[in-house]
C-alpha positions as CSV (number, residue, x, y, z in Angstrom):
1,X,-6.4,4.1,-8.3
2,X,-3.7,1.8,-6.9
3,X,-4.8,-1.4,-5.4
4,X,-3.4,-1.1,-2.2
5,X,-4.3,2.7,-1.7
6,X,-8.0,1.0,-3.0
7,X,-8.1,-1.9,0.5
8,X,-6.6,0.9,2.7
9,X,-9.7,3.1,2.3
10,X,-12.2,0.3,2.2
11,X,-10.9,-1.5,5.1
12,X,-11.2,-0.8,8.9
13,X,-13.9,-0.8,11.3
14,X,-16.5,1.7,10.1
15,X,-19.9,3.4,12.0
16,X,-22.8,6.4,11.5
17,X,-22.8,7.8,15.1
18,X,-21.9,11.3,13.7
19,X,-24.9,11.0,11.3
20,X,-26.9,9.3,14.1
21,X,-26.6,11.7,16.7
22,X,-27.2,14.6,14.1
23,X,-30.5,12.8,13.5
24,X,-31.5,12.1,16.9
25,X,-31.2,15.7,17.8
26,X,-33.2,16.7,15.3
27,X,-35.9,14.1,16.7
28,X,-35.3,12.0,13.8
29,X,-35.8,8.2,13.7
30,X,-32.3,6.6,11.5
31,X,-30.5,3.4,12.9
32,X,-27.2,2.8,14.4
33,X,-24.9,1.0,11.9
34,X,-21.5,-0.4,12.8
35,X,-19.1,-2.2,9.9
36,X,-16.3,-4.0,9.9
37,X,-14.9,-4.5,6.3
38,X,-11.5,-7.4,6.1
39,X,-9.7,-8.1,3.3
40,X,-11.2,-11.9,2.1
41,X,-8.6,-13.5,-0.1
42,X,-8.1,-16.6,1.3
43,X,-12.2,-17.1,1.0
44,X,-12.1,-16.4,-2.9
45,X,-11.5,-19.4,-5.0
46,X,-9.4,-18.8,-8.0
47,X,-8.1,-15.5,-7.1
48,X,-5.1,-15.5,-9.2
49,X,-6.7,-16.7,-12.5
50,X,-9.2,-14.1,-12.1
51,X,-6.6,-11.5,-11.2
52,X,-4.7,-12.3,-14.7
53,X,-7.4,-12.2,-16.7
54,X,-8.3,-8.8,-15.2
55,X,-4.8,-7.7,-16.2
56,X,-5.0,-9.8,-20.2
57,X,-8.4,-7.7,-20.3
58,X,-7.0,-4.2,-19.3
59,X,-4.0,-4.6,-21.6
60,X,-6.1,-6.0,-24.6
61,X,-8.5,-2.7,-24.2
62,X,-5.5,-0.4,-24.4
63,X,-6.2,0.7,-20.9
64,X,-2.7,-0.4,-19.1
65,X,-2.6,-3.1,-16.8
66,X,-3.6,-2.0,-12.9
């Protein structure tokens, strides 16, 4: 999958209130859940080394860089 497809999908503000409501209806207790997933680069220390040796890795295993 390609990286940015990959941060697309998995960002965004996120919640169960289809799931939620289904539940409640059926007189089921299940909690409310809201999420809010960002993109954290600039919190990960390194972030470029690790993302080479990522790459050296993939290439060394014959599996083609990302």
């Amino acid at each position: 999958m390609n990286v940015e497809r990959f941060v697309k999908l998995m960002t965004g503000h996120f919640d169960n209130k289809e799931q939620f409501t289904e539940m409640k209806e059926a007189g089921k207790i299940f909690p409310y859940a809201q999420h809010v997933n960002t993109v954290c680069n600039d919190k990960i220390k390194n972030l470029k080394s690790l993302h080479q040796l990522y790459i050296r890795k993939k290439m060394v295993s014959g599996k083609g860089a990302v």
